[in-house]
Backbone bond lengths (Angstrom), bond angles and torsions (degrees), N, CA, C in turn:
res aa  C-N    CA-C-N  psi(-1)  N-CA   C-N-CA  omega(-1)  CA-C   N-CA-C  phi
1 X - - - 1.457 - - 1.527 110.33 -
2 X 1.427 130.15 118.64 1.333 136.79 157.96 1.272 108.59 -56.73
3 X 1.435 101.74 154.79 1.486 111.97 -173.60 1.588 107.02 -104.95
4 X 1.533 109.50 113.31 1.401 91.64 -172.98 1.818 109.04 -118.89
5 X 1.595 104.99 27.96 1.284 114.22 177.18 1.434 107.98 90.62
6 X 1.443 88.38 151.55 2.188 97.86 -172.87 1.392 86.72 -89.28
7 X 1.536 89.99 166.74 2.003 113.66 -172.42 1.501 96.83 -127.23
8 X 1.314 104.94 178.23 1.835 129.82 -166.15 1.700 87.65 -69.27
9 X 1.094 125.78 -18.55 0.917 137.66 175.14 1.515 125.47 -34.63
10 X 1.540 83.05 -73.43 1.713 130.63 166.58 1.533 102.83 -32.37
11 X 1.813 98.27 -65.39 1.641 95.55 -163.14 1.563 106.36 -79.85
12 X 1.326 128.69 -3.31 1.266 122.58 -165.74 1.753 107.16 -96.65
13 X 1.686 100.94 -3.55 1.465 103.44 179.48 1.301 103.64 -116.99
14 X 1.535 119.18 29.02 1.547 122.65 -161.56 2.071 87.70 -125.26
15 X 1.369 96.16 -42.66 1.489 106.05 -170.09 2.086 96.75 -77.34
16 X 0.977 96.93 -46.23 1.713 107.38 179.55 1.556 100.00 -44.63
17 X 1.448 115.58 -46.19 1.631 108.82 -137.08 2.044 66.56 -88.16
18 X 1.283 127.42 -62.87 1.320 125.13 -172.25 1.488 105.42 -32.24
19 X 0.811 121.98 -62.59 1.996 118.45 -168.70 1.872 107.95 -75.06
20 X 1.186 108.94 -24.64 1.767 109.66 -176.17 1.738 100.66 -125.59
21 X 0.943 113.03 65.54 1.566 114.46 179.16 1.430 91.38 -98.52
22 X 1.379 121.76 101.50 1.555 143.29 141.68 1.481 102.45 -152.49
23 X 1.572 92.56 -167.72 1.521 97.13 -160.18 1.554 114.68 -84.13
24 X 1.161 107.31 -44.28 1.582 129.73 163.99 1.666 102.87 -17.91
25 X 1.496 112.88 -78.67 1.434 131.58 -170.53 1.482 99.97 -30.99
26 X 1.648 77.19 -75.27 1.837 97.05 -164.21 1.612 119.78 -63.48
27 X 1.497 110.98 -12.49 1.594 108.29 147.32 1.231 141.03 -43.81
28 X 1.425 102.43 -53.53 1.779 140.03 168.03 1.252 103.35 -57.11
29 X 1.272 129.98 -17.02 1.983 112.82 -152.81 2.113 74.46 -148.18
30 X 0.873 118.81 60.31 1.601 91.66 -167.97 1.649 93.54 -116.58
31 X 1.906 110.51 -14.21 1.498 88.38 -166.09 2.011 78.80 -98.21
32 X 1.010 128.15 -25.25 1.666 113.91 161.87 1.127 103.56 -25.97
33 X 1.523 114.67 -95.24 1.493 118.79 -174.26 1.707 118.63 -15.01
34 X 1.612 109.84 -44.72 1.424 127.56 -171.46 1.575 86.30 -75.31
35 X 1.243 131.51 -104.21 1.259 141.65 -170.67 1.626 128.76 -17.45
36 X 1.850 112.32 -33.71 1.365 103.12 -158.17 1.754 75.75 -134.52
37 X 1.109 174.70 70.95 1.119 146.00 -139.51 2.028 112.66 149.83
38 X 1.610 86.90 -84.01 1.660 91.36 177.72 1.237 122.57 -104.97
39 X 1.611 124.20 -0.70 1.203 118.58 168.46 1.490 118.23 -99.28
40 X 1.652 110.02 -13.03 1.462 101.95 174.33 1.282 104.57 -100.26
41 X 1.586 124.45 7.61 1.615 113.03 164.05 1.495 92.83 -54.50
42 X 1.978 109.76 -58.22 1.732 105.60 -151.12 1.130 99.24 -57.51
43 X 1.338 128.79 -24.66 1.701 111.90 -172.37 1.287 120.78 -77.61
44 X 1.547 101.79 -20.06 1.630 111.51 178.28 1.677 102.27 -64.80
45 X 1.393 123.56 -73.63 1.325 143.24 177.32 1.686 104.78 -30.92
46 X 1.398 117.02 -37.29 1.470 116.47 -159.72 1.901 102.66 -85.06
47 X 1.262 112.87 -21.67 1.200 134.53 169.45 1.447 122.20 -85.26
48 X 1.403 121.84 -20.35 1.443 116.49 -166.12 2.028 78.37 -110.61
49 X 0.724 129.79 -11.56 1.810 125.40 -153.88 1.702 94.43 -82.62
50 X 1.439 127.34 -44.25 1.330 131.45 -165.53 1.818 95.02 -50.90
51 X 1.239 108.84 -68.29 1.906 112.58 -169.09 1.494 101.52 -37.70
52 X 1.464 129.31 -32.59 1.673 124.45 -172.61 1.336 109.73 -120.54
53 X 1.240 117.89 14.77 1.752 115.48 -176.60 1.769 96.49 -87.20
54 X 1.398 127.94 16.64 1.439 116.27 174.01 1.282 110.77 -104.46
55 X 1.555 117.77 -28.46 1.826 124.02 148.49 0.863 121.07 -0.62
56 X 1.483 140.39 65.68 1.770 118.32 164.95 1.363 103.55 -15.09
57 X 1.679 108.08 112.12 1.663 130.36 132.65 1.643 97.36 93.04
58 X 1.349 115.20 10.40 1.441 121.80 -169.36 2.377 97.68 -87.47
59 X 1.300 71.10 126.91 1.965 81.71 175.32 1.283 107.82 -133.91
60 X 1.295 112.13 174.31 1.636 121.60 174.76 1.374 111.53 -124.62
61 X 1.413 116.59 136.15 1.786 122.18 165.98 1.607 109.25 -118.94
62 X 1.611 111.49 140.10 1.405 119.38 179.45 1.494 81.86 -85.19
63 X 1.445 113.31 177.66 1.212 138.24 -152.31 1.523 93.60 -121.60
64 X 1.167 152.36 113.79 1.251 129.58 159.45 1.618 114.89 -97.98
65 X 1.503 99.50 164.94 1.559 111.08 -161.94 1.541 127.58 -69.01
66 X 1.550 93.49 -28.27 1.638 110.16 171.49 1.518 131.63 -79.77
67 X 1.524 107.60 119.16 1.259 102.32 -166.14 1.881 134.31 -68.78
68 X 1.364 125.60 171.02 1.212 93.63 -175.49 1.555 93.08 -107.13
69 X 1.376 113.56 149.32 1.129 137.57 -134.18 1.960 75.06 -93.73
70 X 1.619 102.45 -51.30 2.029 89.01 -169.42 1.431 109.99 -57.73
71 X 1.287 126.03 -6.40 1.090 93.29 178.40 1.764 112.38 -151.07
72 X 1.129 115.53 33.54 1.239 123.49 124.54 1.253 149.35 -177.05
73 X 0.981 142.05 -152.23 1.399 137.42 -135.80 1.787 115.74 -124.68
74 X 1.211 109.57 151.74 1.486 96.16 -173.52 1.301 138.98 102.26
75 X 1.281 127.31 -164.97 1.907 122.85 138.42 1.429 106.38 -17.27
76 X 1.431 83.84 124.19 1.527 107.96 -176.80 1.769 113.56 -73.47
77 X 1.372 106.13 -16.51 1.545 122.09 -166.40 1.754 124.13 -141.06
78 X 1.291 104.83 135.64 1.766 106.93 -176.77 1.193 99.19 -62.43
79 X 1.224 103.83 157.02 1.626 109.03 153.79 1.213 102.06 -126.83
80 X 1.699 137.65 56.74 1.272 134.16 136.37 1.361 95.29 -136.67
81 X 1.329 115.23 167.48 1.892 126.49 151.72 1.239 96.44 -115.05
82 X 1.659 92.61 178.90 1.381 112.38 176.68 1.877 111.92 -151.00
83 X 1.048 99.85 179.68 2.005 95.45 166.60 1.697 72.25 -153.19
84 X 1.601 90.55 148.24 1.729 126.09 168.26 1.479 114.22 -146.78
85 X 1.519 81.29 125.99 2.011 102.66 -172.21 1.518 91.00 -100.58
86 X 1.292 102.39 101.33 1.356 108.00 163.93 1.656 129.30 -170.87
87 X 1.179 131.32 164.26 1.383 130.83 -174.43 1.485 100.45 -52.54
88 X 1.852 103.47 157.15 1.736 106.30 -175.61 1.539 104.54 -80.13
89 X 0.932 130.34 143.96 1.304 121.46 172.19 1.613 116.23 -179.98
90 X 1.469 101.99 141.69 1.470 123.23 -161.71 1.425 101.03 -66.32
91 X 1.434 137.27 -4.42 1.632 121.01 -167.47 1.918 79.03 -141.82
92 X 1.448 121.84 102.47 1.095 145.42 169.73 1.449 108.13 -47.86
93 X 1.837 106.24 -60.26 1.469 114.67 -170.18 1.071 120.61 -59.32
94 X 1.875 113.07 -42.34 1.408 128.68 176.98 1.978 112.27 -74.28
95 X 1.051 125.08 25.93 1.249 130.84 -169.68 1.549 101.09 -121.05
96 X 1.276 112.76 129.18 1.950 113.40 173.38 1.371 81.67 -80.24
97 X 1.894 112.35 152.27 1.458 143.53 177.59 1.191 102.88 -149.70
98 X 1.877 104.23 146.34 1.464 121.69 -175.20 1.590 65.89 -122.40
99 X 1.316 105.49 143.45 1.647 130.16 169.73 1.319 133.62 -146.48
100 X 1.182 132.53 156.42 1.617 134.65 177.57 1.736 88.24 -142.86
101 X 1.713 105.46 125.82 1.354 125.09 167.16 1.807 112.20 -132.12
102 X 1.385 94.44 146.68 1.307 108.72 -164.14 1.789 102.52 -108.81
103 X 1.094 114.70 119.65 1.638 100.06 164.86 1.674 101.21 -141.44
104 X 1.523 112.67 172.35 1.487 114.24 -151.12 1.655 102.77 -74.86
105 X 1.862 118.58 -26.16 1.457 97.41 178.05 1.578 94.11 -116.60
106 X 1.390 108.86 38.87 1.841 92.42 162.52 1.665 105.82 164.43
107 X 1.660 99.98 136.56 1.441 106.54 -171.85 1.979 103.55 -110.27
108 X 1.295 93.72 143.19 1.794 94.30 179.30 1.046 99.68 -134.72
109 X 1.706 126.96 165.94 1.650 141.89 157.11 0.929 128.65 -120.55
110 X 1.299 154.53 -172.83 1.570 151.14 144.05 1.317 101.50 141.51
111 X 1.664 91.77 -147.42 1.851 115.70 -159.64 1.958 82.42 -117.63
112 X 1.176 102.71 138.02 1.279 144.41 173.78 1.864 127.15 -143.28
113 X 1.627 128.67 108.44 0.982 147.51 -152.55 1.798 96.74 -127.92
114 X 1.009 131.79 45.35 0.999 127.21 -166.22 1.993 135.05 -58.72
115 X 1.340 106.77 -35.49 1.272 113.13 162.75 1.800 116.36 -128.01
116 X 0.849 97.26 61.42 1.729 116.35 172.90 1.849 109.42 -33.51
117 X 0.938 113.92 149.18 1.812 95.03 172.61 1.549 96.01 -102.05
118 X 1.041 110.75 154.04 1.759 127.35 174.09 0.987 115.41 -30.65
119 X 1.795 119.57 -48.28 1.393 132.22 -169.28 1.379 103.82 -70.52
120 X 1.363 131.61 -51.83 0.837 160.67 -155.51 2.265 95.39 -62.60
121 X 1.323 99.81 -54.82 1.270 118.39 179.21 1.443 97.68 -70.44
122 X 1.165 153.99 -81.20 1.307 158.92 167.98 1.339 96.33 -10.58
123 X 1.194 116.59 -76.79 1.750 118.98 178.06 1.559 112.23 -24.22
124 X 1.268 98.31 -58.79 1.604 100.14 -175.12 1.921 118.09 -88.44
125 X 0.599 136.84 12.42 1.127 154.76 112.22 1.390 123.08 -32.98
126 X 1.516 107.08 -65.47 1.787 108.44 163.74 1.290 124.30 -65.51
127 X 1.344 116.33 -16.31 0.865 117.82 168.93 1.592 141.25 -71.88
128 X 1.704 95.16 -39.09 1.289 117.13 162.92 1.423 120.01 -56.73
129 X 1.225 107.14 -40.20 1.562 110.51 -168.66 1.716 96.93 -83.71
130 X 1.708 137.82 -44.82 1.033 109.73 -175.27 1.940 110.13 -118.24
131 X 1.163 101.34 50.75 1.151 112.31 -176.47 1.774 106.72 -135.85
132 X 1.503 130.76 70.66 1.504 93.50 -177.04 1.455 122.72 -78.98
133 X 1.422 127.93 -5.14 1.604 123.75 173.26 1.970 104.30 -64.69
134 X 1.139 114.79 -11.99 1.691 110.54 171.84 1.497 95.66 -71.71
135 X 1.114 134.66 -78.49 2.033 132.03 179.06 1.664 82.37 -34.87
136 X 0.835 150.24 -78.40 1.626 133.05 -117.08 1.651 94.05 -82.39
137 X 1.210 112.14 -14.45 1.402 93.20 -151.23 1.931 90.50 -107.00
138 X 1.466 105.49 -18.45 1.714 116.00 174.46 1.507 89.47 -68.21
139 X 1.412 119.83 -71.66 1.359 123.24 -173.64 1.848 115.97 -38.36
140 X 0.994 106.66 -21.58 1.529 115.02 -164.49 1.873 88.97 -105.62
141 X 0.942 123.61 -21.98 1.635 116.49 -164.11 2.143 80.96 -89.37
142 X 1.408 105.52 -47.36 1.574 100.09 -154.71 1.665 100.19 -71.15
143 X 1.352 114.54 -31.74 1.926 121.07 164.98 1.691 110.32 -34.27
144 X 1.197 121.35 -59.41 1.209 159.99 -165.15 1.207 96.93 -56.23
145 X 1.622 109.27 -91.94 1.249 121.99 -171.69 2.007 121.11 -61.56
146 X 1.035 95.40 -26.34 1.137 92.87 -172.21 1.912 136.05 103.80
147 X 1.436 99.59 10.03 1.626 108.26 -155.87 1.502 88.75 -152.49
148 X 1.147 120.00 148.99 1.461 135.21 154.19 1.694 141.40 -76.31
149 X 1.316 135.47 99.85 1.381 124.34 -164.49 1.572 110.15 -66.89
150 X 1.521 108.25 126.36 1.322 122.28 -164.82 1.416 91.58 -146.40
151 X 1.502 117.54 -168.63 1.225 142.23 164.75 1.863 130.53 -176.87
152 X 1.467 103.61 -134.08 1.436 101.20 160.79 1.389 115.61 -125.04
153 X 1.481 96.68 139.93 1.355 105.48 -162.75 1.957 115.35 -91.49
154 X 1.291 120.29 144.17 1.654 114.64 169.45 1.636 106.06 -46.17
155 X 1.165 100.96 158.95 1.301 128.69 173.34 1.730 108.97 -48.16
156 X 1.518 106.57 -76.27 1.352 123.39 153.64 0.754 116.49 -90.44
157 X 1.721 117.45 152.88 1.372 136.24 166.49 1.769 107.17 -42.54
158 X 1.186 126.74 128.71 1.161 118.57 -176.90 1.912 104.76 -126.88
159 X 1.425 112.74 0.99 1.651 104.65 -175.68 1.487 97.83 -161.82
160 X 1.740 128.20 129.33 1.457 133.56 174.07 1.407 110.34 -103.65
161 X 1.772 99.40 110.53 1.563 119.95 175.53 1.641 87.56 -33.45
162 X 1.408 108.50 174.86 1.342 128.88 -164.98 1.882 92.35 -132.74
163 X 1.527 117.21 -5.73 1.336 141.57 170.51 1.219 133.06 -150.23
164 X 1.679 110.44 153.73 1.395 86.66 179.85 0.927 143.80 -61.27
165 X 1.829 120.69 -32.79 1.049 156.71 -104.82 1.644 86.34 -112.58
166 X 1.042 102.17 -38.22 1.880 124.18 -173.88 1.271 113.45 -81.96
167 X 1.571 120.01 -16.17 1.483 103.22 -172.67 1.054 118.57 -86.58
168 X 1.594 134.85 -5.76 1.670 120.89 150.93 1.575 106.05 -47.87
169 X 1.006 152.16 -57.17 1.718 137.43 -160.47 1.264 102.97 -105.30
170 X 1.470 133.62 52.07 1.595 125.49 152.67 1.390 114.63 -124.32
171 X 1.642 128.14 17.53 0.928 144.73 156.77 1.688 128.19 -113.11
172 X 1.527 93.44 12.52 2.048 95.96 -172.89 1.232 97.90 -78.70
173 X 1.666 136.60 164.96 1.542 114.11 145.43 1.778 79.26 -117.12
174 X 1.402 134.66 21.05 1.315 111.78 157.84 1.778 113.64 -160.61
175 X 1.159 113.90 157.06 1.272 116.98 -154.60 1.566 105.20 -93.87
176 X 1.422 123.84 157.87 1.460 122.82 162.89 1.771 107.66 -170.42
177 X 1.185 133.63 150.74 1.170 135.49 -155.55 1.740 100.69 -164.92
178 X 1.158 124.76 64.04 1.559 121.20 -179.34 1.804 106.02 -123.53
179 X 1.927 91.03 179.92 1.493 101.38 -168.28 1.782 85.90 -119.53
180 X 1.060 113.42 163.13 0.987 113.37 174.29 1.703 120.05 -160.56
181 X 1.128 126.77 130.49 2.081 119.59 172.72 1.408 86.88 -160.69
182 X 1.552 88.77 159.15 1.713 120.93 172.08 1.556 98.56 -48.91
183 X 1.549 82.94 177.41 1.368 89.62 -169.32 1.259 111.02 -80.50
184 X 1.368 144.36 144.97 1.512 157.84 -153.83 1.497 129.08 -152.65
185 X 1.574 123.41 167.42 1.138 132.29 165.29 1.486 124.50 -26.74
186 X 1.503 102.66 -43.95 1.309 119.28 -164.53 1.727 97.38 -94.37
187 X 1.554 137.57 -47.02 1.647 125.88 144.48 1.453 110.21 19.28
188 X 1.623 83.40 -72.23 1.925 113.31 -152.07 1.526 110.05 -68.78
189 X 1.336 122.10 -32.71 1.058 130.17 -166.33 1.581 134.87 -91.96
190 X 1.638 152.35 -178.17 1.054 131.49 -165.36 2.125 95.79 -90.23
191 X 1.815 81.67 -35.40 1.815 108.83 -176.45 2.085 97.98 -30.78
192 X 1.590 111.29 -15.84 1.552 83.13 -173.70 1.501 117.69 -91.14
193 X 1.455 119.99 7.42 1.016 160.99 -165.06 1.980 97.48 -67.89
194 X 1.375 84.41 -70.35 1.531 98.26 167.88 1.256 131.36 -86.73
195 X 1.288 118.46 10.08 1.536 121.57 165.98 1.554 102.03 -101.56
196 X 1.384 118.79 -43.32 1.516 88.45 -166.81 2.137 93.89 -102.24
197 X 1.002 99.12 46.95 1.289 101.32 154.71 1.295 119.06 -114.94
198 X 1.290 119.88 -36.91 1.693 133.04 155.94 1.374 118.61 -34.12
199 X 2.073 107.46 -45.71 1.443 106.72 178.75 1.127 120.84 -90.77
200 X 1.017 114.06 -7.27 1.846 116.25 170.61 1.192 119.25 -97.58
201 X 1.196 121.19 -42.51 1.980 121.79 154.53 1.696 90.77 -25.50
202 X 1.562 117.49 -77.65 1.743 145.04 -148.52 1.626 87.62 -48.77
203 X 1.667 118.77 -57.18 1.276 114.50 -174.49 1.445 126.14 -71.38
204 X 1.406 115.98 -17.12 1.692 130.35 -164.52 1.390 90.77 -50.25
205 X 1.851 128.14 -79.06 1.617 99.96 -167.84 1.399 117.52 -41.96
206 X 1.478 146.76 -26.59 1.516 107.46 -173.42 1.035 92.21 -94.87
207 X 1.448 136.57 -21.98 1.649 93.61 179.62 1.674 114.44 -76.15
208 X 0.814 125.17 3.78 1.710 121.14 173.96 1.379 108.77 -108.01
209 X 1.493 132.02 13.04 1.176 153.49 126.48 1.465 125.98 -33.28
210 X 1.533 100.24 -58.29 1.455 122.16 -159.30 1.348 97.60 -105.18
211 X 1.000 128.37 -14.44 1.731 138.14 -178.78 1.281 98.05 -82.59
212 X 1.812 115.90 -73.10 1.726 96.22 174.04 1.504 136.77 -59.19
213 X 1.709 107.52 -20.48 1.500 106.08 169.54 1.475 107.46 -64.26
214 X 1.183 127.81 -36.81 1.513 122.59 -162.68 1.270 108.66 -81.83
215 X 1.636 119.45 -8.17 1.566 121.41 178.15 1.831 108.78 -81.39
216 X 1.854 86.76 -43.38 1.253 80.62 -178.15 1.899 127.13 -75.75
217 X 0.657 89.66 -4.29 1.634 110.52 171.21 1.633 111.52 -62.10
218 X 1.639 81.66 -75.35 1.740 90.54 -174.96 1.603 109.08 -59.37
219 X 1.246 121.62 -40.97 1.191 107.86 173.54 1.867 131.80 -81.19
């Protein structure tokens, strides 16, 4: 299946499944979901995967809608998807991801690092301070892409850049770098095909940045 972009369709079975999430609903609306929803994620994913399928060990997973029951609670069903280009691995959070997620009032892409380990953060930190081709090459990924690498920050200040230039990233304990708008022209179209392939090419060095720091860590 070519990807020829999600329709009003899309968001009207995104807002449905959000307000009537049981089983009943999503019985009734289930080949929607199939039709406008989960088969043009795979077509989306099957199209954006070629630019990063040369990645040593780099793959893609669609997101499916059904929740897993071990681990949590509630609504039986998401009301967003996603696709993630990234190595297989048993600790999700601790894994750098290039991503595209869909939700009913807003679609985003990029690099997402979400539970980093401390060490892992410390590293880069040292890095910043005695490394300056690490800034040039973040600075050159966020030019590119279009978005700024940020995240969530500690409570308290917990570490003083050694520059200025550095003190946005000595307070993250996790990383994120995406684009994001309502849903749009471009949603609908094949054209998004080539935008968020532009930003994930733009983001690939840091996430293969943060992939070898986190190897060398763990190991």
């Amino acid at each position: 299946m070519q990807f020829k972009g999600f329709s009003p369709e899309t968001i009207d079975f995104m807002w449905g499944i959000r307000f009537n999430n049981n089983r009943e609903w999503f019985l009734e609306h289930k080949k929607d979901y199939t039709d406008t929803l989960y088969e043009p994620m795979k077509a989306l994913g099957a199209e954006l995967y070629p630019a990063l399928q040369d990645v040593p060990g780099m793959g893609y997973r669609v997101s499916r809608i059904y929740k897993d029951v071990r681990f949590s609670t509630g609504d039986p069903y998401k009301d967003h998807l996603w696709i993630c280009f990234r190595r297989e691995t048993n600790h999700w959070g601790q894994t750098p991801t290039l991503y595209f997620e869909l939700r009913p009032e807003e679609y985003d892409f990029g690099f997402v690092y979400w539970q980093p380990r401390a060490a892992v953060m410390q590293a880069f930190r040292r890095d910043l301070a005695e490394r300056p081709e690490i800034l040039r090459m973040i600075e050159q990924a966020e030019a590119e892409a279009g978005c700024t690498l940020s995240g969530p920050e500690y409570k308290r200040k917990a570490n003083q850049a050694p520059r200025a230039e550095l003190e946005r990233f000595y307070n993250l304990k996790g990383l994120w770098a995406s684009v994001s708008s309502q849903p749009n022209e471009l949603l609908f179209s094949h054209g998004l095909v080539d935008v968020v392939t532009k930003t994930l090419k733009a983001l690939l060095p840091v996430n293969e940045y943060f992939f070898q720091l986190t190897n060398q860590i763990i190991e």
